[in-house]
Every structure is written in structure tokens, then in C-alpha cells.
C-alpha positions as CSV (number, residue, x, y, z in Angstrom):
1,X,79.7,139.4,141.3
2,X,75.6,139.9,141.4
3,X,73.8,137.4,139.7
4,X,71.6,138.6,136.8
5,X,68.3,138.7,137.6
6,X,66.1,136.5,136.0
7,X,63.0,137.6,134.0
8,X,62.1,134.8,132.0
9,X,62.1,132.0,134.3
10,X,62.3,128.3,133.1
11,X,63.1,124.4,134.1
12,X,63.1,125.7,137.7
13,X,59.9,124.3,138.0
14,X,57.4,121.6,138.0
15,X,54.5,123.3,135.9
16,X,54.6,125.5,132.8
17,X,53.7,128.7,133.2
18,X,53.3,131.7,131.1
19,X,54.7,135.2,131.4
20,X,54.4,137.9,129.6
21,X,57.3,139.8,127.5
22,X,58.9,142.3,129.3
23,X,61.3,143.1,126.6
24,X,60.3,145.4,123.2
25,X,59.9,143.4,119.8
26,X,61.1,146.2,117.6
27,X,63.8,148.5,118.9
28,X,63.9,151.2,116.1
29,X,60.9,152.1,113.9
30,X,60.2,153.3,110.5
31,X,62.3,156.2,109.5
32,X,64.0,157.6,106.4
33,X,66.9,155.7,106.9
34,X,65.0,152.2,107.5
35,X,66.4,149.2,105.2
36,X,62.9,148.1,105.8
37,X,59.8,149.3,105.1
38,X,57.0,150.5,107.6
39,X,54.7,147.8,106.5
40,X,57.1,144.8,106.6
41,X,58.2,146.5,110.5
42,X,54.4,146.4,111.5
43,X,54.6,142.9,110.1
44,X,57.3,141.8,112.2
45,X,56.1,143.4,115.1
46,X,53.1,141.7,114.5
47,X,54.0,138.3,113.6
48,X,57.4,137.7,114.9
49,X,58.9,136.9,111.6
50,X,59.3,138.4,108.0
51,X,59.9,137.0,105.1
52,X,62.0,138.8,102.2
53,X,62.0,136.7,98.9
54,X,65.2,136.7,96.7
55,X,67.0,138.7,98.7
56,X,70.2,137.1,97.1
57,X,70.6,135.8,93.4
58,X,70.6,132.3,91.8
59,X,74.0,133.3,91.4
60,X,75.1,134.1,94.7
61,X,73.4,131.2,96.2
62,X,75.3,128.9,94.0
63,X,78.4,130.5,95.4
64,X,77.2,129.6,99.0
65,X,76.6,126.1,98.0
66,X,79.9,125.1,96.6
67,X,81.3,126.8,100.2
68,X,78.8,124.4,101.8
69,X,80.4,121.5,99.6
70,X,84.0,122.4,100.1
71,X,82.9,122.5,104.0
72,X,81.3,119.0,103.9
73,X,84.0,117.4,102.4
74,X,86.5,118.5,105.4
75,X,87.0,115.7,107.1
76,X,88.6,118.2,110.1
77,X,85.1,119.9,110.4
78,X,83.0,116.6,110.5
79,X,84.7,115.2,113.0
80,X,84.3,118.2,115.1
81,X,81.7,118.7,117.9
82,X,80.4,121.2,115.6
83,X,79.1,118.8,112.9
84,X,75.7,117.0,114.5
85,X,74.4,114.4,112.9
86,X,71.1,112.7,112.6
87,X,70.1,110.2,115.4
88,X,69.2,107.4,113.4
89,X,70.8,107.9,110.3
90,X,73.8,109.4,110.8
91,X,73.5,111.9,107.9
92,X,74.6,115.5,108.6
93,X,72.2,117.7,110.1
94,X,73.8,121.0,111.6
95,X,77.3,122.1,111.2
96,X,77.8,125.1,113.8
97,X,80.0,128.4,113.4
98,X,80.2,128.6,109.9
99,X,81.2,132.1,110.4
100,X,84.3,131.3,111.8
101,X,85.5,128.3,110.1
102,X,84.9,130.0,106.2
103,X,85.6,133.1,105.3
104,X,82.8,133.1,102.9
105,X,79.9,132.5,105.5
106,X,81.8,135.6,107.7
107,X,80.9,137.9,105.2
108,X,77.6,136.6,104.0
109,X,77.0,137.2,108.4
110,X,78.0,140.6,108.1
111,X,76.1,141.3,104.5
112,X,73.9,144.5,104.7
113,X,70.4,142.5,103.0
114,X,70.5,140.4,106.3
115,X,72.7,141.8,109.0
116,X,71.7,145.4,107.9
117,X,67.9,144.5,108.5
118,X,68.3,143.0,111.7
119,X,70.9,145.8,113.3
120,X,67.8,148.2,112.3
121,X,65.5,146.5,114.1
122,X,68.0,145.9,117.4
123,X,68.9,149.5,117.1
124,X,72.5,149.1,117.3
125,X,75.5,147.3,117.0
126,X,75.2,143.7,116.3
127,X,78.0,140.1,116.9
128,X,77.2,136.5,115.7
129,X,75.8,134.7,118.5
130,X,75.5,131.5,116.9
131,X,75.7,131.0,113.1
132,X,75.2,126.9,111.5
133,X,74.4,125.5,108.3
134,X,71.5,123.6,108.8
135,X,70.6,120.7,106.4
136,X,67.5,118.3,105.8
137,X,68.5,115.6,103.1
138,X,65.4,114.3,101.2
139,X,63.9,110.7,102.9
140,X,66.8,111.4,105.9
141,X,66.1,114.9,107.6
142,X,64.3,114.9,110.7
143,X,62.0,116.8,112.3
144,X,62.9,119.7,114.4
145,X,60.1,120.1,117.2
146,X,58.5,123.1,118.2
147,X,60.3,125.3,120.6
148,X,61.8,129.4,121.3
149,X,65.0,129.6,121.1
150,X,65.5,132.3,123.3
151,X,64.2,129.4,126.2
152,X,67.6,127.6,124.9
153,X,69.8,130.5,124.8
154,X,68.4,131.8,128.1
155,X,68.4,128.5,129.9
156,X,71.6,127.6,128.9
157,X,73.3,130.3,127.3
158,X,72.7,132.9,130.0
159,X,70.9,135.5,127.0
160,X,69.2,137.7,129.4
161,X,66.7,139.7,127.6
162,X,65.1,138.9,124.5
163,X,67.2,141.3,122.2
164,X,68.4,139.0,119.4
165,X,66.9,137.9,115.7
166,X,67.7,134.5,113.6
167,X,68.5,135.3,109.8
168,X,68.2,132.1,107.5
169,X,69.2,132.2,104.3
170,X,67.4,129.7,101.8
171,X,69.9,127.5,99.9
172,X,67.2,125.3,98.6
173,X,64.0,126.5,97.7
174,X,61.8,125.2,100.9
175,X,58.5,123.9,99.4
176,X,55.3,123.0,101.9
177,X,56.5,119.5,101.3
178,X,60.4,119.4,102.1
179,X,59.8,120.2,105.6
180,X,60.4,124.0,106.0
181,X,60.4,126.8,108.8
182,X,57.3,126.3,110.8
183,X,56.1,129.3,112.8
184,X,53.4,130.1,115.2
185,X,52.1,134.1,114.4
186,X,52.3,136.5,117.5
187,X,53.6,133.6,119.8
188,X,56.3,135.6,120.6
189,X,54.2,137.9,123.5
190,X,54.9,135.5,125.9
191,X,57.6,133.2,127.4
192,X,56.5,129.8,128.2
193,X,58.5,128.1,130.8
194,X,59.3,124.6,130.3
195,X,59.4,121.9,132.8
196,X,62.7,119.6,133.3
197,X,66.1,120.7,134.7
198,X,69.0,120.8,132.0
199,X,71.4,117.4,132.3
200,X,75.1,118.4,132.1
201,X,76.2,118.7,128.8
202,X,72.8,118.5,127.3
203,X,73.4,120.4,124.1
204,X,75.3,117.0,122.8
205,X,71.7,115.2,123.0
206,X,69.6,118.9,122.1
207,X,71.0,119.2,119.1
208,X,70.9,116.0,117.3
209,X,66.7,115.7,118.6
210,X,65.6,118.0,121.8
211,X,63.1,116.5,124.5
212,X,63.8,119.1,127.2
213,X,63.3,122.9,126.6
214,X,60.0,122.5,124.5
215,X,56.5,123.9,125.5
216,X,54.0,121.4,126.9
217,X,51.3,120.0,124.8
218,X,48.4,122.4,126.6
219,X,50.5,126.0,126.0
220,X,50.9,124.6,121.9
221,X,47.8,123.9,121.8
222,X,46.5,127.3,122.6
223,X,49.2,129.3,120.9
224,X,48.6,127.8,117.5
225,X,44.7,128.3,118.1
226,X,45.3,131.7,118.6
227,X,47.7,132.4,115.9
228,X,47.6,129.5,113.4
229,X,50.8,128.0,111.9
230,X,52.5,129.4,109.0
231,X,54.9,127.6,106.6
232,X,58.0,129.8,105.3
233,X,58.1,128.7,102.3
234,X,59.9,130.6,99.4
235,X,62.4,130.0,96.3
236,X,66.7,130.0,97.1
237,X,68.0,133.3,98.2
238,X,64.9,134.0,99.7
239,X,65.4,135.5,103.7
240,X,63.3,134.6,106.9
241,X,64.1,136.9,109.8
242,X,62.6,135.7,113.5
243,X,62.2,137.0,116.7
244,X,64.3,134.9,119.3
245,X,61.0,133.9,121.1
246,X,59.3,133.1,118.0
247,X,57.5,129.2,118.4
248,X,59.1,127.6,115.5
249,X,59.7,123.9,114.2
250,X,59.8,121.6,111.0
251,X,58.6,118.5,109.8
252,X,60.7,115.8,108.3
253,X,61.0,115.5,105.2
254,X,60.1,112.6,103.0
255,X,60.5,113.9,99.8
256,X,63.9,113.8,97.5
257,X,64.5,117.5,97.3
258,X,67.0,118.1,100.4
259,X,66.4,121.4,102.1
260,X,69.1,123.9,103.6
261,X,70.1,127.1,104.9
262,X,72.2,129.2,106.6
263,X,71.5,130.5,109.5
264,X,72.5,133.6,111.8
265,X,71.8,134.2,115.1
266,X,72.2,138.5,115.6
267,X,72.2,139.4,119.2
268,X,72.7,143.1,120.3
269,X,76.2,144.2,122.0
270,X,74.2,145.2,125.1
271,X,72.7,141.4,125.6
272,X,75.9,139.7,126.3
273,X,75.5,135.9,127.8
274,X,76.1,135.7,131.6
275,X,76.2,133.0,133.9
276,X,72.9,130.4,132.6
277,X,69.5,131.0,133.6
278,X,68.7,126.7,133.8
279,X,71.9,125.0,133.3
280,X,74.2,124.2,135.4
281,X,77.6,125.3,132.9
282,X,77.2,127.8,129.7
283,X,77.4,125.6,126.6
284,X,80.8,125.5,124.2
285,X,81.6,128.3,122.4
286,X,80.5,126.9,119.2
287,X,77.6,126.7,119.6
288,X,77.1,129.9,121.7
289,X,79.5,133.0,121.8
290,X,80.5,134.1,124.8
291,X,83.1,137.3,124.2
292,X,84.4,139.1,124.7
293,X,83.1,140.0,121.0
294,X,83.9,142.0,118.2
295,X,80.7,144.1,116.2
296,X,80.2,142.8,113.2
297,X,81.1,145.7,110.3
298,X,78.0,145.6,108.5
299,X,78.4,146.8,104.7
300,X,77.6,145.8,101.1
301,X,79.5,142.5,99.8
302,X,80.0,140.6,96.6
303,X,80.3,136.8,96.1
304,X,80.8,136.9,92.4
């Protein structure tokens, strides 16, 4: 089998470096047809994010958060690799594949307001890559530090290209205060390398606080002087979509008004993971589909 070759290089060497994307942003534009319109596609093309207030009702989100009960109160799930916990306090702070272990969550990941959005912007036929709920208790949640996902997925998923958008739905509303989505404008033109190789089994430490896989100090520095930081904030039911190489992070949060959401990782059918880019071994399949996979049938759906 030929190895894939590798256009994004990263934690192969000993200096960060930065490269240019190779890959489009947008992979459709503006047309009749378009669940978007041709300003908010600029905007993302732009920015590397877009953010779509009350997308889904107070109504509807109260639906999702009785699922997200019902889920933390199965003591199967939590004692699953897929529930990741704080590192000092212990409290829950990811719980991976929600698409596959509720029915609920698989429909909300195949829901037209999100999914539709994003398969318009891939141009074409869409799987779940990764979904999780992702929770920040008030005084307890942790910060996430900055990083691009697609570095992760790429080093140790084996993404190849940079064909795949995040969808997060807001299940709290996310205040400036409660630690929300941080995000760097335009830092998704380039691919910053990272320094460090990838330990065996590194998502078990990555996910409860990553170290390795982050951009150096220098390359934040003058990303964020370039493009600024914006905070995603917005009400419950409100939608951020991000561009896999998006810099991104959050704060912790102090306050006591928890913050959550769900989250969806949409990667096109023609991106499929192969062997890791920076890691020795892919990582498990909850946390990263592999496939063979199934296109998600993306259609109108109804919670109530």
C-alpha cells in the first residue's frame, strides 16, 4: 500500500514552521439552492467560523438536555473511555460519540439547520467523524488551550486534507464570562506545525488537558495580532460552525452558570482517515471514525 503523502507536516520536527493551505475553505458557493446565505459564506470564508443564533428552540434544547441527563446518569457510559473527566477535579468534561450511544444526538447529527449547512459548504456527502458533548461546570471547568484541530485529527487521525467542519450546538447560553468558544479570525490560511512527537496512546492525557499538538507561543502571538480574538458567545440553540484548522480555545470558567454543547465533527466522504500523519497508531474509534462509514441522511427532524 502507498503511504498518503503528507501536506501538512507536524511533530516531525524540532521547530515550528508555517505553511500555507493547500486545501479550499469553501467547497460550494452561493447559489439558489444555498441553506446559507452569500454574506454568511463570505463570512466563513473569511473568518473560519459562523455563527447562527437560535437555530433550534428553547424547546428543543430542553429536549437535548434531559438526553444529556438521562446520558450522565449511565453509569455504563461514565465508566467508559469515552467519558473524560477533569484532571483535578474529577468532574465530567467530554463524553465522546454521543451519536452512537443515543438515538436522540444521531438525529440531532444528521438535522438539516446543522448538518445541512455544513454538507453545502463540503459540497457533498457528509459522516460523523467525531461527535461529544462537551461540558464546563461553573467554578470546575477547565480551560481548553489554543490549538487546530485538524493538527490532532491529522497527526493522529490520519485526516489528510482539511475538508471537515465542527458544528456545536449551545445547550447553555455561553456568556463572555462562562468561558466560551474562543477563536482566532482568518487563522485558518495556514497550518502551523507543532513541535513534540505523539507518546503512545496520547489521546488518554490530550483529552482530559493537551500539552503536545498546540502552536508555540511566537506563531500565537502573531496570529491573534493579525486577526484578533473573538468570543462566540450567544443564547441556547444558538450554532457555531468552524473550519477544522480554525485556532480555537476557552477559558475556565469561574462563574456558577455551567456551560455546554454538543458538538459534531462533519468530515467529507472523500477525506477518509488513513494511516496517522504524527502518531505512531490511529486513535480508538470513539473518539475518531475510521469506516468504513455510512453518509449521514441529512433531512428535517422534530424533537417535540
Amino acid at each position: 500500500m502507498t503511504a498518503a503523502v503528507d501536506l501538512y507536516p507536524t511533530r516531525r520536527q524540532d521547530q515550528p514552521r508555517w505553511h500555507e493551505r493547500i486545501d479550499p475553505i469553501i467547497y460550494r458557493c452561493h447559489d439558489r439552492e444555498a441553506p446559507l446565505t452569500a454574506q454568511q459564506i463570505d463570512q466563513f470564508e473569511r473568518d473560519g467560523f459562523l455563527l447562527l443564533p437560535n437555530a433550534f428552540s428553547a424547546e428543543e434544547v430542553a429536549v437535548f438536555r434531559r438526553e444529556v441527563e438521562r446520558l450522565r446518569s449511565d453509569t455504563g457510559i461514565l465508566a467508559s473511555d469515552a467519558a473524560i473527566r477533569e484532571p483535578d477535579s474529577g468532574a465530567l468534561r467530554s463524553l465522546f460519540a454521543i451519536h452512537q450511544s443515543s438515538d436522540l444526538f444521531a438525529r440531532v447529527a444528521a438535522d438539516e439547520r446543522i448538518a445541512g449547512k455544513v454538507r453545502h459548504l463540503l459540497d457533498g456527502d457528509l459522516y460523523v467523524h467525531q461527535s461529544r458533548l462537551n461540558m464546563k461546570p461553573g467554578f470546575k471547568g477547565k480551560e481548553f488551550y489554543w490549538h487546530s484541530d485538524f493538527e490532532t485529527w491529522h497527526a493522529e487521525d490520519g485526516l489528510p486534507r482539511m475538508r471537515t467542519i465542527s458544528g456545536s450546538i449551545l445547550l447553555t447560553d455561553n456568556s463572555p464570562c462562562n468561558g466560551p468558544l474562543l477563536l482566532v479570525p482568518g487563522s485558518h490560511r495556514y497550518f502551523i506545525s507543532c513541535v513534540g512527537e505523539t507518546p503512545e496512546e496520547h489521546y488518554r492525557r490530550s483529552l482530559r488537558k493537551q500539552e503536545l499538538g498546540v502552536p508555540d507561543d511566537a506563531s500565537l502571538a502573531d496570529m491573534v495580532s493579525e486577526g484578533g480574538i473573538t468570543a462566540a458567545t450567544g443564547q441556547a440553540g444558538s450554532v457555531i460552525l468552524f473550519d477544522c484548522n480554525t485556532l480555537h480555545g476557552s477559558n475556565s470558567n469561574i462563574t456558577p452558570d455551567p456551560r455546554s454543547n454538543l458538538f459534531y465533527v462533519y468530515n467529507h466522504v472523500d477525506n477518509l482517515p488513513v494511516e496517522p500523519f504524527g502518531a505512531e497508531t490511529p486513535r480508538p474509534a470513539f473518539v475518531a471514525e475510521r469506516g468504513p462509514v455510512t453518509p449521514l441522511h441529512i433531512a428535517p427532524q422534530r424533537y417535540l
